[in-house]
TORNU-705326 format. One line per field, with one value per residue (C-alpha): residue number from 1; x, z, y. Coordinates in steps of 0.02 Angstrom, whole numbers, plus 50000, padded with zeros to 5 digits. Example, Ala and Ser with C-alpha at 12.3 -4.5 7.8 and 13.67 -1.06 7.14 Angstrom:
residues 2
num	1, 2 .
c1	50615, 50684 .
c3	50390, 50357 .
c2	49775, 49947 .
//
This chain:
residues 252
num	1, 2, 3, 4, 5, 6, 7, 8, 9, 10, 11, 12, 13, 14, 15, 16, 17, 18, 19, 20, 21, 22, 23, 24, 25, 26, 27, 28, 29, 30, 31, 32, 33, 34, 35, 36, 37, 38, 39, 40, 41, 42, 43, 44, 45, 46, 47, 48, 49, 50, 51, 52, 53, 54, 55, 56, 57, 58, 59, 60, 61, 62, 63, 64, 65, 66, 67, 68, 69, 70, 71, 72, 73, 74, 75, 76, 77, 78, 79, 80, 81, 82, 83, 84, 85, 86, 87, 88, 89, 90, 91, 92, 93, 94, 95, 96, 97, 98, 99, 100, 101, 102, 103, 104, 105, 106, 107, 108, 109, 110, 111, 112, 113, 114, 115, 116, 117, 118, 119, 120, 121, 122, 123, 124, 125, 126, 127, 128, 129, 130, 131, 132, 133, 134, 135, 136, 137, 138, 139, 140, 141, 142, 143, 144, 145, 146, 147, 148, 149, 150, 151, 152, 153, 154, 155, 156, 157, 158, 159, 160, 161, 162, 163, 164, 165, 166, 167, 168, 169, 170, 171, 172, 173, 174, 175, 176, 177, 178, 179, 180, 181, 182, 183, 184, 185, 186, 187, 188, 189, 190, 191, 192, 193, 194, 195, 196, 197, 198, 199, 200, 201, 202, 203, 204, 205, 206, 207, 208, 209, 210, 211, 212, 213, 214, 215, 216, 217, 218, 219, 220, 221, 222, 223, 224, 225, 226, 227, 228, 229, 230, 231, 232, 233, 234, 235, 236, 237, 238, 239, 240, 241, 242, 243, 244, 245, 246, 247, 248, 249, 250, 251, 252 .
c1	53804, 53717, 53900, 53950, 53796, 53817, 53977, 53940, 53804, 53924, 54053, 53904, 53872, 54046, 54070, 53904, 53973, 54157, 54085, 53981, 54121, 54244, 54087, 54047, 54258, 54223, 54083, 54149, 54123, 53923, 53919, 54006, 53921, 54020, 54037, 53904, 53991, 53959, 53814, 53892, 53772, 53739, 53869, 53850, 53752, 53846, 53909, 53776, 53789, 53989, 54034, 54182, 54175, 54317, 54441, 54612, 54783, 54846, 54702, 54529, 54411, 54292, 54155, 53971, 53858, 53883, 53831, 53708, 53743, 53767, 53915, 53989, 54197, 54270, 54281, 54409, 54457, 54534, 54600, 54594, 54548, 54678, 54664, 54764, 54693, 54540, 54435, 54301, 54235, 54132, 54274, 54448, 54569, 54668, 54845, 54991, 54883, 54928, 54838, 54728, 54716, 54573, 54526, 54402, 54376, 54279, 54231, 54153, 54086, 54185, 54070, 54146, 54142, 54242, 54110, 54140, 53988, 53989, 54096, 54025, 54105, 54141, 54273, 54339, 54482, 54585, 54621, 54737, 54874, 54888, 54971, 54973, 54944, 55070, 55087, 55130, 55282, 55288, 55355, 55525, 55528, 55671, 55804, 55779, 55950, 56030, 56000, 56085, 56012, 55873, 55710, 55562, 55460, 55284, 55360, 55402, 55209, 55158, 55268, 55196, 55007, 55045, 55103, 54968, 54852, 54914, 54834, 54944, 55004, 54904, 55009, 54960, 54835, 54887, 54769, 54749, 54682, 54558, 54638, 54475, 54485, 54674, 54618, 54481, 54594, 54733, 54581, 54549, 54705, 54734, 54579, 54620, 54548, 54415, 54472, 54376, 54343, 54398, 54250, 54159, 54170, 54305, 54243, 54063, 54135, 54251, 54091, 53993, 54115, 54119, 53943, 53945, 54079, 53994, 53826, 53912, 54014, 53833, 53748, 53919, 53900, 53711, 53755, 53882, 53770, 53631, 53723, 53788, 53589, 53582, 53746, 53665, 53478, 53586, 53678, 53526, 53417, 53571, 53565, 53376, 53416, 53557, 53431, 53286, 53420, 53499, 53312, 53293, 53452, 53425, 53334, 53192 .
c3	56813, 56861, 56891, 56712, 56666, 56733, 56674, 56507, 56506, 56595, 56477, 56319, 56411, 56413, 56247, 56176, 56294, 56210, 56024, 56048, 56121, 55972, 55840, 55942, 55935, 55747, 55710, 55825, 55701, 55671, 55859, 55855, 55693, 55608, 55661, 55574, 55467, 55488, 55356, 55235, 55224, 55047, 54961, 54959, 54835, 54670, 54665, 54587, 54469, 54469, 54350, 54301, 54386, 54308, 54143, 54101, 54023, 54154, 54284, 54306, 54456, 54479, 54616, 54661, 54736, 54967, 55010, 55145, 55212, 55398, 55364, 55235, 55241, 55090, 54921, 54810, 54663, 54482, 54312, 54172, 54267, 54387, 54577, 54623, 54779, 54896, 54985, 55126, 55043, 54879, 54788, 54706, 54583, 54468, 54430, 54323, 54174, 53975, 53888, 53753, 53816, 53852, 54028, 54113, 54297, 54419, 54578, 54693, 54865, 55017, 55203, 55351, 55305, 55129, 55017, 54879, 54757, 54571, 54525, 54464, 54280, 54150, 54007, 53984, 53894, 53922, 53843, 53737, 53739, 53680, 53538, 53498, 53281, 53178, 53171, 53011, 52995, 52943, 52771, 52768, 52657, 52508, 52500, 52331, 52247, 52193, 52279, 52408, 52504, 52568, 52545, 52498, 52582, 52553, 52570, 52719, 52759, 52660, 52800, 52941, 52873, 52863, 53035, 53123, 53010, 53076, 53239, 53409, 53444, 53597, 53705, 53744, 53896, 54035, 54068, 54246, 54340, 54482, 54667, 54744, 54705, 54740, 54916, 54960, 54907, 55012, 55154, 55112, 55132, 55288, 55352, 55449, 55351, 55438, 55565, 55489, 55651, 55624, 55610, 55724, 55636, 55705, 55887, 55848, 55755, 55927, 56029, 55894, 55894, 56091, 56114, 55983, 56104, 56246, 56166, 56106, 56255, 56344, 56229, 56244, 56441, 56445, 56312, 56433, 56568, 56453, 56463, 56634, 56678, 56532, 56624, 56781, 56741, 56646, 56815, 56914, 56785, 56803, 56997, 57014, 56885, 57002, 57142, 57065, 56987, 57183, 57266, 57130, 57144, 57340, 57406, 57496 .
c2	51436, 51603, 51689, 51636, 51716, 51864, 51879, 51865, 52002, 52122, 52077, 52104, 52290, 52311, 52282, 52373, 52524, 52501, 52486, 52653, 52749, 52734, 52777, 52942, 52962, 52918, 53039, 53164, 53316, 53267, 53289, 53478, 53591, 53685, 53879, 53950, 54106, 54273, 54328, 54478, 54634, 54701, 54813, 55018, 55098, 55156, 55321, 55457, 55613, 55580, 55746, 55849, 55999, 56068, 56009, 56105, 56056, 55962, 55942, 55875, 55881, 55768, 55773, 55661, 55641, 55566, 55403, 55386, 55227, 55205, 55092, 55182, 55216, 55297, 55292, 55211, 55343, 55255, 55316, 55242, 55076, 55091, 55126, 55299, 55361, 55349, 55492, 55512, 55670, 55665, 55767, 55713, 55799, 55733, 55799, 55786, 55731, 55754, 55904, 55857, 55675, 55571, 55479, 55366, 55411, 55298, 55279, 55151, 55174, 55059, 55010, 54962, 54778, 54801, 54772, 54884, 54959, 54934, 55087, 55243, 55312, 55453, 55490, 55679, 55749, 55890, 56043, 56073, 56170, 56370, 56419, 56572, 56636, 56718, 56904, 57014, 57064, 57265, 57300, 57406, 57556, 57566, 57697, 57795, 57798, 57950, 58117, 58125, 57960, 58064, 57999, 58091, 58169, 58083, 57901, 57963, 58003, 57819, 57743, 57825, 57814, 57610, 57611, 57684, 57578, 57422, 57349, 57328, 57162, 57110, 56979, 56809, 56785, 56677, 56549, 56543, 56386, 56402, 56407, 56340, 56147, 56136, 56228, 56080, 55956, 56019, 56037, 55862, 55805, 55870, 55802, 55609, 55447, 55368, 55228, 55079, 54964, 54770, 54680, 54569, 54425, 54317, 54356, 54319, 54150, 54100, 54143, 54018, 53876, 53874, 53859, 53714, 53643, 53650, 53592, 53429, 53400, 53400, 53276, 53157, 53176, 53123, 52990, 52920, 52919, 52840, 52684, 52675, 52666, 52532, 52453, 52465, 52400, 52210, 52184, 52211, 52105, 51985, 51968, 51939, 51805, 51737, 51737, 51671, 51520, 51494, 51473, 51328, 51236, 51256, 51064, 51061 .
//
């Protein structure tokens, strides 16, 4: 009788011990958190006093105001809403553009992380194109008929009177654009892009997600050993039974 008893509350341990095991295997992602994500800074500033520093035919040159961010990259340059370039310098120039055509320039500020500012914006035409205005023509003198086919005299003087009256015919000046902005953005070009460093993120996250692991491997360990105690304390609760049951049965 007292060995049937203690078999069933071995087997009821057993079982309790059995039953726990498969909801821990159930609930096994309560037990490890999730990796806790890597918290995004806020973006760079937006771009100040962004100006045209220069506007011709074919070419405008914009330039702002530098960021002073500590994790600040470069800057993304667009026209007309669309991205054509990017610079580390608070300068660009634009090229190859339409005389006598209007543009919208912007520019947003990049950091390290990619977090772009809201961008920074102005609208500017160029010039237009120079034409120079009609010049008089001179009038020819007539040929008196008869005489000979000389003329007279004083026409001759009229002529020459008119000439000198009428102004030279200055050419057309050259409109020459400024060297100095191609020159920095040739410097500029020359100059290497900032190396923008990968981000921590994903090795911060694998250093997260093992400690998680190791944290709920812990807990599952002491759970484990929770109830081999509580194994432990019913079979010695079920041999003092056993004994108390034997020194009854035995006859005096």
């Amino acid at each position: 009788m007292a060995q049937k008893i203690e078999r069933i509350f071995l087997a009821l341990a057993v079982l309790l011990v059995l039953a726990q095991f498969g909801v821990v295997l159930a609930d096994g992602e309560e037990i490890l958190d999730p990796p806790i994500p890597w918290p995004e800074g806020d973006p760079p500033a937006t771009p100040n006093n962004l100006s045209a520093v220069f506007i011709g035919q074919n070419q405008i040159d914009a330039d702002w105001s530098d960021n002073s961010e500590e994790d600040f990259s470069h800057y993304e340059v667009f026209l007309n809403d669309s991205m054509i370039g990017t610079t580390t310098i608070s300068y660009y120039t634009f090229n190859g553009l339409t005389n006598d055509n209007a543009y919208s320039i912007q520019v947003k500020a990049v950091d390290f992380e990619g977090l772009k500012s809201e961008p920074a914006s102005i609208n500017e035409r160029t010039e237009a194109s120079y034409v120079a205005p009609p010049q008089p023509r001179p009038e020819t003198p007539s040929t008196p008929s008869g005489g000979g086919g000389t003329p007279a005299q004083p026409e001759q003087e009229t002529v020459e009177e008119t000439a000198q009256e009428q102004p030279a015919v200055e050419p057309a000046q050259e409109q020459t654009v400024p060297s100095a902005p191609i020159a920095e953005e040739a410097l500029a070009e020359e100059q290497p892009a900032a190396e923008v460093p990968a981000p921590a993120s994903n090795n911060i996250t694998g250093q997260v997600a093992l400690s998680n692991n190791a944290t709920g491997f812990f807990a599952l360990t002491t759970q484990y050993l929770y109830y081999l105690l509580l194994i432990g304390l019913i079979a010695f609760i079920s041999g003092m039974y056993m004994r108390i049951q034997r020194k009854k049965v035995v006859p005096k």
